[in-house]
N, C-alpha and C positions, 0 to 999 in steps of 0.2 A: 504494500500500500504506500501508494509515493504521499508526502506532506507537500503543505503550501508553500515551504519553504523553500527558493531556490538557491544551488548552491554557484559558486559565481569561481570559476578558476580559471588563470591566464597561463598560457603556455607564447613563450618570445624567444624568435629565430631570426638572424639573416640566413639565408638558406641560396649560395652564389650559385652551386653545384648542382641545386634541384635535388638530395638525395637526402637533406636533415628532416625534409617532411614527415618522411617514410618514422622515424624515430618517433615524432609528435603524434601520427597517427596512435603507435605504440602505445603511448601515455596515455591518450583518451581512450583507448578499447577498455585499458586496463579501468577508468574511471569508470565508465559506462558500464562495464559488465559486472561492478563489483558493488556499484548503489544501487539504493533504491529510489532515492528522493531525483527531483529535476534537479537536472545539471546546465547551465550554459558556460562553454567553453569561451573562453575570449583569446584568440590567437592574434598576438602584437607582432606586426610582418613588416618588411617594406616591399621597394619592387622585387626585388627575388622569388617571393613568392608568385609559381607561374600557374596559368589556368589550369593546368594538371592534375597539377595537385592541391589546388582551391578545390575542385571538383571531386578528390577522394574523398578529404576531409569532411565535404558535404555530405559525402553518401553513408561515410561513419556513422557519423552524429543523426543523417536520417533512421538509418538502421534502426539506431536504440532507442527513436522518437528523443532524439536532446536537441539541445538548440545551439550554435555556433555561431557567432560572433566575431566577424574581421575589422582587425581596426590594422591600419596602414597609415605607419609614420611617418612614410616618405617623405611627404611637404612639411613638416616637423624636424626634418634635421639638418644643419646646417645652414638653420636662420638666428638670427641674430637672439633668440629665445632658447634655441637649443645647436651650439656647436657640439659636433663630434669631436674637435680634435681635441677644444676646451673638456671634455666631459668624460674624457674615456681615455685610456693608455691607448697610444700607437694609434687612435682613432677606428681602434675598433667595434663596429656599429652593434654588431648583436648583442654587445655585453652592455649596453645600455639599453637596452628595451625595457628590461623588466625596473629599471628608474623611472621610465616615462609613466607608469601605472598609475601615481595620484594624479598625473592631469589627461591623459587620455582617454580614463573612465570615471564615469560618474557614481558609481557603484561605492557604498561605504566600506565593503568589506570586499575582501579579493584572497583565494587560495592562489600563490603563485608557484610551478612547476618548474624546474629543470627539463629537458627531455630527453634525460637517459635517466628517465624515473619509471617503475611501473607499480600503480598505485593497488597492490595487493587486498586491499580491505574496503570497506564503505566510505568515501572518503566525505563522508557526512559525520566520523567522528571528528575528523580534524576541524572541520568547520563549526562544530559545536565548542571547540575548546572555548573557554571560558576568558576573555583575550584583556576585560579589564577598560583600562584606562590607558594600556597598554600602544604603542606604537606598531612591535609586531611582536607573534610568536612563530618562535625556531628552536629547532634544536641545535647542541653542541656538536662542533667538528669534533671529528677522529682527534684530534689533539689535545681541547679540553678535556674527551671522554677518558682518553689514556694519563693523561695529568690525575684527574680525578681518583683512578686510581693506581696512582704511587708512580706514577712511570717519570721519570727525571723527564722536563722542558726541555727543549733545544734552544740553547741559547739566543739564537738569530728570534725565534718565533718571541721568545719572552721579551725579547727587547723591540719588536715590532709592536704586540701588544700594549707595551708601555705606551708607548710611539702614538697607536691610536687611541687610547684612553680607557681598554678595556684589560678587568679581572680578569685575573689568571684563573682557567676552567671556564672561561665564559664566553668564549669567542665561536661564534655559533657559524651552521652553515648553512648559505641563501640559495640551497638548491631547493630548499621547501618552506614558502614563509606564507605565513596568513597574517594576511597587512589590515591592516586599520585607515583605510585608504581616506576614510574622514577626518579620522585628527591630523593626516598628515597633510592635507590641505588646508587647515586652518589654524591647525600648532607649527607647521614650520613650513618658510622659503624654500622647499625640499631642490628643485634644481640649483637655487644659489648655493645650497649648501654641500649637494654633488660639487658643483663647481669647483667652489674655495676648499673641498675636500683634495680633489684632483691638483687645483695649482699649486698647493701644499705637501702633498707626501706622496704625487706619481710617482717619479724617482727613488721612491723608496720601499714600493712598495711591489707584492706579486699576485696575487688574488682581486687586483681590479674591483668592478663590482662589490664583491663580497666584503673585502678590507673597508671600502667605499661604508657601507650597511653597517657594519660592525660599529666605526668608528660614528656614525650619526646618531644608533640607536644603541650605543652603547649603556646609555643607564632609562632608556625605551622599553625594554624586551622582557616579555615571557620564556622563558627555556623550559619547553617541553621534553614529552617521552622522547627515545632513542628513537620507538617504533615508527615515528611519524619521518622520518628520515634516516633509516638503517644504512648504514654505507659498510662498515664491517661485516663481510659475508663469512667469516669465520668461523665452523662448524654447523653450518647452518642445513635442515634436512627438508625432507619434503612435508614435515606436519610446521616447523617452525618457519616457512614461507607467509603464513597464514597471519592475517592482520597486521601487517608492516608495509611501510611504503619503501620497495627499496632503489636506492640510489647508486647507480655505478659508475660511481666516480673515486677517487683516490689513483694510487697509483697504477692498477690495475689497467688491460686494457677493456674499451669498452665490448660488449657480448657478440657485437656485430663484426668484431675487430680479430679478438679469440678467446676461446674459453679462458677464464680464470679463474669464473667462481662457480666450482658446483653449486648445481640445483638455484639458485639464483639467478644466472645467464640464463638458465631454461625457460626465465619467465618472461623473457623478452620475445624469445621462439614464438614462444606459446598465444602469446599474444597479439601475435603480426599475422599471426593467423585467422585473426577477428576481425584482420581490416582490409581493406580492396588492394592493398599492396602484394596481397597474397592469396589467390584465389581457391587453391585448392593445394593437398598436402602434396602433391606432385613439384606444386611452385614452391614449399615450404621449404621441400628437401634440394632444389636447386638454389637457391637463394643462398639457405646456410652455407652449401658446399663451394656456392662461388666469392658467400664473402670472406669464410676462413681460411680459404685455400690461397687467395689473391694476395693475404696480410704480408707485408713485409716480416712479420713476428713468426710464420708458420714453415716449419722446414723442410719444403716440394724436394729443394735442391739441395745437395750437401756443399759445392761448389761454391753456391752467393754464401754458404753460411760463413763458411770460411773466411770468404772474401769480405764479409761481413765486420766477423771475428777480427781479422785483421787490421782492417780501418780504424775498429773501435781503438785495438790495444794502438795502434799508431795517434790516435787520437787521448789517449790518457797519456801515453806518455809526450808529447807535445802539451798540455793542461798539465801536466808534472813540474814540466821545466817550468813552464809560464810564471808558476810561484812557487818554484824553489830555488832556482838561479837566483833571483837577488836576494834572497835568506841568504845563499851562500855567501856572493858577492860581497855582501852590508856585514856580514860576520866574518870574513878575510879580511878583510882591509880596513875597518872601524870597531872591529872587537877583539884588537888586541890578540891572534893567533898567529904564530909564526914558524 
């Protein structure tokens, strides 16, 4: 029995290649087959997005009778309200999408998605979280979680931390946020303060976006369960898939890419299965075998491995010398060895 409640979540892409669609379809099957309540999707695009795959997307969301929603930010970027090169590292446009959210929707509340997410459970629990007075809730990275318990900081991240303003264990990750997209239209300047984020700590910074979030709603944030954003797929089986939303991201590669994480990748399979990108299990098993067979990571040939291999190590030790030469250098001739 669906409620009158509708549940409102954004998925944002530049998509140059035409083939990161196919991933987002992923994420809304997984939405769609997994609630009960209405859903509308709001997918934040620009021109990359081609009629192709406007028109999957459409047939998805017809499917499960949900509603979808295009908003195109083309003519929003690169005016004097919203520069990319001011607003993003390297002027990369996709990583700003999901900042555009308090003025391109009118919508109070907003579940925002990653899309190498696939939403395992109702995702009407997330949306009920209890959010407060709150700016957003999120949960903790892989590095608060392991901080959390007992695992020694890496110095770089603790001093970045500082850097942005945020406790130790607290630094959350924006591949899954349910924004408060009202107060942040009327409690804060939010693209001035993207801004003066960017002109302030680019250069120091690696996670874009997410460093961006942290450091705004540093003393903002709800920090939720793990479950609403799982990114450690470690020991994980076919009964504990069930009610998490999981994320594959860290250092692994993505599922489409090659296997890393049993039983987790499987649910991306599983899922592309539910949407027009894959018609029948005949395309299922062609798909998989041409995307893990293609990966530079999977080993067809023992020849490139090698060759591979070799580059690498010729490449570490080149990055060896880089910064140990003048260690030597500075320590011959200014430290007193003779």
């Amino acid at each position: 029995m669906r409620t009158n409640d509708k549940i409102h979540a954004a998925l944002a892409f530049c998509d140059p290649r035409g083939t990161y669609c196919r991933h987002a379809a992923v994420t809304m099957a997984s939405i769609f087959a997994n609630t009960e309540s209405r859903v509308c999707v709001h997918i934040v695009h620009d021109d990359t997005l081609t009629h192709e795959n406007r028109v999957k997307l459409e047939l998805l969301a017809s499917f499960y009778e949900q509603e979808l929603n295009f908003i195109n930010v083309e003519n929003l970027l690169d005016t004097e309200r919203i520069d990319v090169s001011r607003l993003t590292v390297d002027g990369m446009r996709g990583t700003l999408f999901r900042l555009l959210l308090p003025d391109v929707s009118s919508e109070d509340k907003m579940i925002y998605l990653d899309c190498d997410i696939v939403v395992n459970m109702d995702i009407a629990e997330l949306w009920n979280v209890p959010l407060g007075d709150r700016a957003v809730a999120a949960v903790r990275d892989v590095w608060s979680l392991d901080y959390l318990k007992g695992k020694p900081l890496p110095w770089r991240l603790d001093k970045a931390w500082r850097l942005l303003g945020v406790k130790r264990g607290e630094y959350f990750n924006a591949g899954v946020l349910l924004m408060n997209l009202k107060k942040m239209r009327e409690e804060y300047d939010f693209l001035d303060a993207v801004g003066d984020f960017y002109a302030k700590y680019k250069k120091c910074i690696t996670l874009a976006d997410q460093d961006c979030l942290n450091h705004i709603f540093a003393n903002d944030k709800l920090l939720i369960d793990e479950r609403f954003n799982h990114i450690d797929a470690a020991g994980a089986t076919e009964e504990s898939l069930k009610g998490s939303i999981w994320h594959m991201a860290g250092g692994a590669a993505k599922p489409w890419v090659l296997c890393t994480r049993p039983y987790v990748d499987d649910l991306y399979w599983r899922y592309l299965r539910m949407t027009p990108y894959c018609r029948d299990d005949n395309e299922l098993i062609r798909l998989m075998l041409h995307d893990l067979s293609t990966s530079s990571y999977a080993h067809l040939h023992s020849s490139d491995c090698v060759k591979r291999i070799k580059k690498q190590i010729a490449d570490n030790i080149f990055r060896g010398h880089i910064w140990t030469l003048p260690h030597i250098f500075f320590k011959r001739f200014f430290g007193g060895e003779r």
